[in-house]
TITI-190560 format. One record per residue (C-alpha): x, y, z. Coordinates in nm, 4 decimals. Each point is the difference from the previous one (the first is absolute). Layout:
# TITI-190560
FIMI         X         Y         Z
FIMI         X         Y         Z
...
//
This chain:
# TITI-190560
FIMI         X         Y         Z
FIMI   12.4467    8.8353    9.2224
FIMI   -0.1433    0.3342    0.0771
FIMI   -0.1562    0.0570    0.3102
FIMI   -0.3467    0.1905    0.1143
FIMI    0.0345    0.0627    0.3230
FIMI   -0.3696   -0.0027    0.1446
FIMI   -0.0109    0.2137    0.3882
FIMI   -0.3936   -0.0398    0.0982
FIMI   -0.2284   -0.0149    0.3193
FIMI   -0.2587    0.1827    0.1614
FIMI   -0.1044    0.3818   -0.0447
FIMI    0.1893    0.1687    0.2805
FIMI    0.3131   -0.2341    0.0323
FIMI    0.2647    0.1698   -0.0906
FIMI    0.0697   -0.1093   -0.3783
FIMI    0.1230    0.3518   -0.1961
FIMI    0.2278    0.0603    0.2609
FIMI    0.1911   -0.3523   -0.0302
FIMI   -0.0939    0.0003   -0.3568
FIMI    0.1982    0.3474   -0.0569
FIMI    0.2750   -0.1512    0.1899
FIMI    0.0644   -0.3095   -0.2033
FIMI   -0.0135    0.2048   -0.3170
FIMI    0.2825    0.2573    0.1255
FIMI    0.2023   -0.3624    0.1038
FIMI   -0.1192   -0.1352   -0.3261
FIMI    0.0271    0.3053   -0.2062
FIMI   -0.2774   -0.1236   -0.2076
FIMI   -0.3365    0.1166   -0.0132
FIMI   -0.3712    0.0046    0.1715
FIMI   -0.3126   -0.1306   -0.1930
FIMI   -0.2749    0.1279    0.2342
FIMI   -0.2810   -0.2783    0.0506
FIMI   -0.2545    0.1937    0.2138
FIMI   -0.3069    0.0260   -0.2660
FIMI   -0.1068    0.3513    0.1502
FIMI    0.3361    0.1492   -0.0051
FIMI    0.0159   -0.0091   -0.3875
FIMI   -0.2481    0.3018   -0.0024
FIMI    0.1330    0.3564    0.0091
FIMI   -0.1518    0.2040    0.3020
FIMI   -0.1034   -0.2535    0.2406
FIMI    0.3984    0.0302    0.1474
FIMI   -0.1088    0.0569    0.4027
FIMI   -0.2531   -0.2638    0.0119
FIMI    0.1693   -0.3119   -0.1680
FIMI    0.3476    0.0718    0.1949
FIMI    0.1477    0.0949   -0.3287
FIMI    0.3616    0.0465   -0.0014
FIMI    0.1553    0.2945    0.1402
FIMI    0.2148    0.2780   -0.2259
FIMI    0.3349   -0.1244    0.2014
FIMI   -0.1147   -0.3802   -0.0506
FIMI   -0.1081    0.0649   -0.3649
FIMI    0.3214    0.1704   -0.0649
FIMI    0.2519   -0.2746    0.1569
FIMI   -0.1191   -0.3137   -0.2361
FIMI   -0.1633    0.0082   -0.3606
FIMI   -0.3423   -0.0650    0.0410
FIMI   -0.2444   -0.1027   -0.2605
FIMI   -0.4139    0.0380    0.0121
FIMI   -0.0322    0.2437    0.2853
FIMI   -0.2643    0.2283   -0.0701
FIMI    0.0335   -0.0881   -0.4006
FIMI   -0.3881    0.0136   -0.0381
FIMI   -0.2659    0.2489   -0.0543
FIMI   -0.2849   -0.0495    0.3366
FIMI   -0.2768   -0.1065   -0.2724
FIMI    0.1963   -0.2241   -0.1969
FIMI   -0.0492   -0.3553   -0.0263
FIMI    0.1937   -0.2378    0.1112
FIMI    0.0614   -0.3993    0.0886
FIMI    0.2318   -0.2523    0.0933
FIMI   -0.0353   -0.1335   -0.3408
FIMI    0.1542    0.3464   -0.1521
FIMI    0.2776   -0.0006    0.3157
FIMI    0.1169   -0.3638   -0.0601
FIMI    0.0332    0.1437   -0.4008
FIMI    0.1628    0.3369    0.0887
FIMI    0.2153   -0.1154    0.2727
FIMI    0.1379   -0.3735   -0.2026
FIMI    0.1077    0.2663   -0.2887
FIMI    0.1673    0.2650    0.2031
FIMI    0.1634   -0.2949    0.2173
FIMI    0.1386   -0.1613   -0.3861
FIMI    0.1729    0.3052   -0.0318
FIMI    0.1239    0.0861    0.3151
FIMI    0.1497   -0.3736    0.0697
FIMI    0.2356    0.0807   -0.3248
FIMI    0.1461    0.2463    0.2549
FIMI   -0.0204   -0.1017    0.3610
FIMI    0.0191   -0.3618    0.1177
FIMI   -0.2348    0.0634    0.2973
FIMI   -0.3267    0.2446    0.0041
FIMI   -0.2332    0.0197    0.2870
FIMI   -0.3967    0.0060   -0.0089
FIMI   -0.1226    0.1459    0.3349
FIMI   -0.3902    0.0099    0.1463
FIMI   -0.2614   -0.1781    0.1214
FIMI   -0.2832   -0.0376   -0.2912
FIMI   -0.0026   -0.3839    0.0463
FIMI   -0.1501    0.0052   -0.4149
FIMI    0.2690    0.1786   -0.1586
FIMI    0.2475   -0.1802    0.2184
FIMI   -0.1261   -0.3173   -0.1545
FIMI   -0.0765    0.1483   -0.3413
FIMI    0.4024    0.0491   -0.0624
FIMI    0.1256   -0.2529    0.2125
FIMI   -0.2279   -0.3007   -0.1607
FIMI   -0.2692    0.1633   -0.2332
FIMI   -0.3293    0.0485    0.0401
FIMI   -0.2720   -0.1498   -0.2287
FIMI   -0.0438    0.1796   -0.3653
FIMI   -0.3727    0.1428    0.1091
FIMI   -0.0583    0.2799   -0.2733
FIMI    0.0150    0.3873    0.0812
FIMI   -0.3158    0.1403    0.0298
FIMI   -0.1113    0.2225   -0.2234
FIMI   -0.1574    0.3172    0.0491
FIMI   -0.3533   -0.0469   -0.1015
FIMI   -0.0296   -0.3309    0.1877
FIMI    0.1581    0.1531    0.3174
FIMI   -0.2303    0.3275   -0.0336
FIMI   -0.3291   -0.2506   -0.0782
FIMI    0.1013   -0.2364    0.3169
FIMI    0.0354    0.2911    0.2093
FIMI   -0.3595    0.1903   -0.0569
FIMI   -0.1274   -0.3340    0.0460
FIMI    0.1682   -0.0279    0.3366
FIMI   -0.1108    0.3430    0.1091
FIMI   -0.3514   -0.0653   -0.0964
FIMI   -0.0886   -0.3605    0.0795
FIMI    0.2623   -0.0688    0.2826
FIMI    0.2614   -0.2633    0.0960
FIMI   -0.2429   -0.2255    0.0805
FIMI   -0.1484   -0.0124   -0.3753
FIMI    0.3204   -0.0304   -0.1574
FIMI    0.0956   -0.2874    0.1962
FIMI   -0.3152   -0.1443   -0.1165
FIMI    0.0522    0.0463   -0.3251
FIMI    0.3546   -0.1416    0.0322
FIMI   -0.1407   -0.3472    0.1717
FIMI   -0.1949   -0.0027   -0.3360
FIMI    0.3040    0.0847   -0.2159
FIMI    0.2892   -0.2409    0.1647
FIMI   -0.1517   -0.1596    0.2956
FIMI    0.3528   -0.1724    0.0989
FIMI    0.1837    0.3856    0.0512
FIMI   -0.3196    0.0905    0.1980
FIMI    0.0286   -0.2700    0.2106
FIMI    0.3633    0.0635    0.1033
FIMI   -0.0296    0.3647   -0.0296
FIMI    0.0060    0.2687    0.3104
FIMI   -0.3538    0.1211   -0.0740
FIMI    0.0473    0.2867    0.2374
FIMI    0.2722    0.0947   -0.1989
FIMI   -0.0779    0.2518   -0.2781
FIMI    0.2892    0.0527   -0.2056
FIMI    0.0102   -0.3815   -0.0706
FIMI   -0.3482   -0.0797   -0.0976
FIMI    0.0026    0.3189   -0.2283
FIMI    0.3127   -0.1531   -0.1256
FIMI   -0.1207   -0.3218   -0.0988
FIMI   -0.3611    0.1483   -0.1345
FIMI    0.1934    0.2315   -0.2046
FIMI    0.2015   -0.3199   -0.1407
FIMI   -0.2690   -0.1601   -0.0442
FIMI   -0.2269    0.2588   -0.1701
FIMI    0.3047    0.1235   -0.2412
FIMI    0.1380   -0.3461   -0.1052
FIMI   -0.3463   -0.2196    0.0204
FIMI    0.1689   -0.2446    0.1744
FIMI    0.0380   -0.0751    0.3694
FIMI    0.2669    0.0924    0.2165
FIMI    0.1375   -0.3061    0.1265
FIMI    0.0879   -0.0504   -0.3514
FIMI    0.2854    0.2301   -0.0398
FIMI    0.1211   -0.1024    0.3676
FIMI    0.2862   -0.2650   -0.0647
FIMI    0.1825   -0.0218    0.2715
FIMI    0.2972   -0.0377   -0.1689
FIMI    0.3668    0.1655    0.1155
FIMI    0.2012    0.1501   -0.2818
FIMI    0.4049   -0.0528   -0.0590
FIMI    0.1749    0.2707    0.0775
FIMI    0.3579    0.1013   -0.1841
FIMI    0.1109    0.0794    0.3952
FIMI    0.0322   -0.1491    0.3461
FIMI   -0.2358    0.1184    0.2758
FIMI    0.1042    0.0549    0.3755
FIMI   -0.2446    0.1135    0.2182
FIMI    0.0821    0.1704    0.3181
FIMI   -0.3228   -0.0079    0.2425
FIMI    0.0041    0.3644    0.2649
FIMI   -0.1990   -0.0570    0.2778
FIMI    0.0024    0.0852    0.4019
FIMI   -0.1995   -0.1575    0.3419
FIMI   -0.3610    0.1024   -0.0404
FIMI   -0.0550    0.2831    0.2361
FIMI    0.3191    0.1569   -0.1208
FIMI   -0.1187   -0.0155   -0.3308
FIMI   -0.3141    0.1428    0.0913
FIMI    0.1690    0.2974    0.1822
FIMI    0.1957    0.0508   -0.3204
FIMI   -0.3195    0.0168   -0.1559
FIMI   -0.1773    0.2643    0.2333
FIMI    0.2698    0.2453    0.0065
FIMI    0.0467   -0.0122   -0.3762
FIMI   -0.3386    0.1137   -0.0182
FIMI    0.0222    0.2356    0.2523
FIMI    0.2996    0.1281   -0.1981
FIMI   -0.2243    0.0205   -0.3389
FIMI   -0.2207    0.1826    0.1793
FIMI    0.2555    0.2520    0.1283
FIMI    0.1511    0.0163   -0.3681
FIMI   -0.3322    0.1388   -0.1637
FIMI   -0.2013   -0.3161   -0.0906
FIMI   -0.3469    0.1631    0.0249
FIMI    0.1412    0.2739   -0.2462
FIMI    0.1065   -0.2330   -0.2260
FIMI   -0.3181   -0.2407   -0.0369
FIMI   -0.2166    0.3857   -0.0161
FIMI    0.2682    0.0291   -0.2997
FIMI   -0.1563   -0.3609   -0.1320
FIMI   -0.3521    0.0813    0.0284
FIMI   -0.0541    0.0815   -0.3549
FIMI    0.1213   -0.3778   -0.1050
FIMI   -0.1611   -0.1698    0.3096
FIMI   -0.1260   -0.2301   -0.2571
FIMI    0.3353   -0.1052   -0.0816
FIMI    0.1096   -0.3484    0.0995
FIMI    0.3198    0.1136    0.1113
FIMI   -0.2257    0.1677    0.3269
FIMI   -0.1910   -0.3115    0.0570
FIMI    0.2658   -0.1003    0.2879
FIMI    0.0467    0.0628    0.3769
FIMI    0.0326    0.3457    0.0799
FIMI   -0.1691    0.1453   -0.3073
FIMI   -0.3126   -0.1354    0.0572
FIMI   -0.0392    0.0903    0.4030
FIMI    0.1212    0.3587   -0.0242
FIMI   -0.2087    0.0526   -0.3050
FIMI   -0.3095   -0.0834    0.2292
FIMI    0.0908    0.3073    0.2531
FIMI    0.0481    0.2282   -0.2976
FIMI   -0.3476   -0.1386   -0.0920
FIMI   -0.1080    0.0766    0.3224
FIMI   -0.1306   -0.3720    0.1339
FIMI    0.3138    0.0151    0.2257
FIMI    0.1989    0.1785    0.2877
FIMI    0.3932    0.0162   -0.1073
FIMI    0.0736   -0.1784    0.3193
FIMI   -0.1954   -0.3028   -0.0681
FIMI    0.1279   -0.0329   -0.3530
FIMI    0.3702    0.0362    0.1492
FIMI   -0.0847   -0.3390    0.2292
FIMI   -0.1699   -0.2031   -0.3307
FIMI    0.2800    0.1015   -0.2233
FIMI    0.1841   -0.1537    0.3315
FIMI   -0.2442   -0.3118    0.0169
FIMI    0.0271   -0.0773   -0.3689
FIMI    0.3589    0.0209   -0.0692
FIMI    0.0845   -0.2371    0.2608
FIMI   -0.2995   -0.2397   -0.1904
FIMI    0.2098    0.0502   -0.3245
FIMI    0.3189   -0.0964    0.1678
FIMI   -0.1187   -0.3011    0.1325
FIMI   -0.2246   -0.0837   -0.3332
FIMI    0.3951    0.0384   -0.1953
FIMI    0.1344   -0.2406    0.2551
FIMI   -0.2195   -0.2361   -0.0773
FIMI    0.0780    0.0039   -0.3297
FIMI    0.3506    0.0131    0.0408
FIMI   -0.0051   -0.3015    0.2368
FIMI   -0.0973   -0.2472   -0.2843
FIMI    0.3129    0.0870   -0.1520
FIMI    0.3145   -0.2090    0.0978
FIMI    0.2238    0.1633   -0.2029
FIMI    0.0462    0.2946    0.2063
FIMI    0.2919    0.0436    0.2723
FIMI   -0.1606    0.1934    0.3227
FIMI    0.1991    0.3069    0.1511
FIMI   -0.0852    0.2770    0.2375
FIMI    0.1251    0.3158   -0.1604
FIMI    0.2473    0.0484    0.2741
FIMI    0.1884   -0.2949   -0.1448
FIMI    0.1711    0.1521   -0.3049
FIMI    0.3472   -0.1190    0.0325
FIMI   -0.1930   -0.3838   -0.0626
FIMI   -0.2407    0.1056   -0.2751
FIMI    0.3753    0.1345   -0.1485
FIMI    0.1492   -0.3399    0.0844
FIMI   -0.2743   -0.1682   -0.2005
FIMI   -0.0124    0.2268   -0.3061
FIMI    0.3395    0.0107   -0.1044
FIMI    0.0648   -0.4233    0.1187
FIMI   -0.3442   -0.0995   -0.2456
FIMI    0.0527   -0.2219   -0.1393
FIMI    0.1877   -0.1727    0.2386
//
């Protein structure tokens, strides 16, 4: 049996750097599963990869996208179950590496078959949203399927859009499509879990930013303003330096919240992770074990 080898955890942790040393072990590949590295100029603030790192294992969707193209974990669970059908007829073992809890799930178990939006729908939702508000589409969406609003993050934009923009395309709710149901895969799945003491992975977190920072980050999202529309922005970092080249805030501020909200991510992906008793904890540090497990599974 054929083996994905799954290395996750938190933002910050530690994962490309284990990751890229597996894959020289392995000599098999890296599947990037970070949903924002996918896009093509967005390299200092999603930890992208370096050149050296890039260049020492075969990577796979790392900056593949254009910044205002579409994307889900619908179309990643597609993309990535046909490029892993061919690259399993060469290597016994590849590795998918990141921390996008979805599109960790989406290949691992499958997501539900919700429908891609299409254009019209997504363009029609989104004037709505910019000229009623959340807080009218959320109505509308109690109306539409009451049980998704009830069980929905309200707060949460991106979702209620999504499920309005289900609901308006397909004229049914969006409960409907969600099944719940995990796919068979033609591979086995271990899932090696990166993660450090709080406060140290908090301090990994700070000076990573600090190094963005130092690296050209505000040059970069200046480079973005011209698709600040595109989804691919709507994440930490993007959104607070955009705000000082608006003008609503100092660069020093923005620095702490890009800080503040990180480390909310991190823990928000533990929590997800944590329901999850599949997956074998590690510190980074402990390579020579996550190598002992690897090449022993399964035992």
């Amino acid at each position: 049996m054929k083996t994905l080898v799954v290395i996750l955890g938190p933002t910050g942790v530690g994962k490309t750097a284990v990751s890229v040393q597996m894959a020289r072990m392995l000599h098999c590949p890296i599947l990037n599963c970070d949903s924002r590295q996918l896009f093509q100029g967005l390299e200092i603030g999603t930890a992208t990869p370096t050149a050296e790192q890039l260049g020492s294992a075969e990577h796979y969707f790392v900056g593949s996208l254009d910044i205002d193209e579409y994307y889900s974990a619908a179309r990643y669970e597609a993309d990535a179950l046909v490029l892993l059908s061919r690259l399993f007829t060469k290597y016994d073992r590849v590795i998918l590496s990141g921390g996008s809890m979805l599109y960790i799930d989406a290949v691992c178990q499958g997501i539900d078959d919700i429908p891609t939006v299409d254009p019209a729908t997504r363009s029609l939702i989104k004037q709505r949203l910019a000229r009623e508000g959340l807080e009218s589409l959320v109505a509308d969406l109690e109306k539409r399927d009451p049980e998704y609003a009830a069980i929905v993050d309200r707060k949460n934009t991106r979702r209620v859009v999504h499920a309005l923009e289900i609901c308006e395309m397909t004229d049914r709710t969006y409960t409907s499509f969600r099944t719940r149901s995990q796919k068979r895969r033609p591979f086995s799945v271990l899932k090696i879990g990166l993660n450090r003491p709080r406060e140290e992975l908090f301090d990994c977190i700070n000076k990573r930013v600090d190094e963005m920072m130092k690296a050209g980050f505000l040059d970069e999202v200046r480079r973005m303003v011209p698709h600040r529309q595109a989804n691919a922005l709507n994440t930490v970092g993007y959104k607070e330096l955009l705000r000082v080249i608006d003008g609503e805030w100092e660069l020093p501020m923005a620095v702490e919240r890009i800080k503040k909200n990180t480390r909310v991510y991190a823990k928000k992906q533990l929590t997800w992770f944590a329901k999850d008793k599949d997956i074998h904890w590690f510190h980074p540090s402990q390579i020579d074990a996550i190598k002992t497990l690897i090449l022993t599974y399964p035992s």
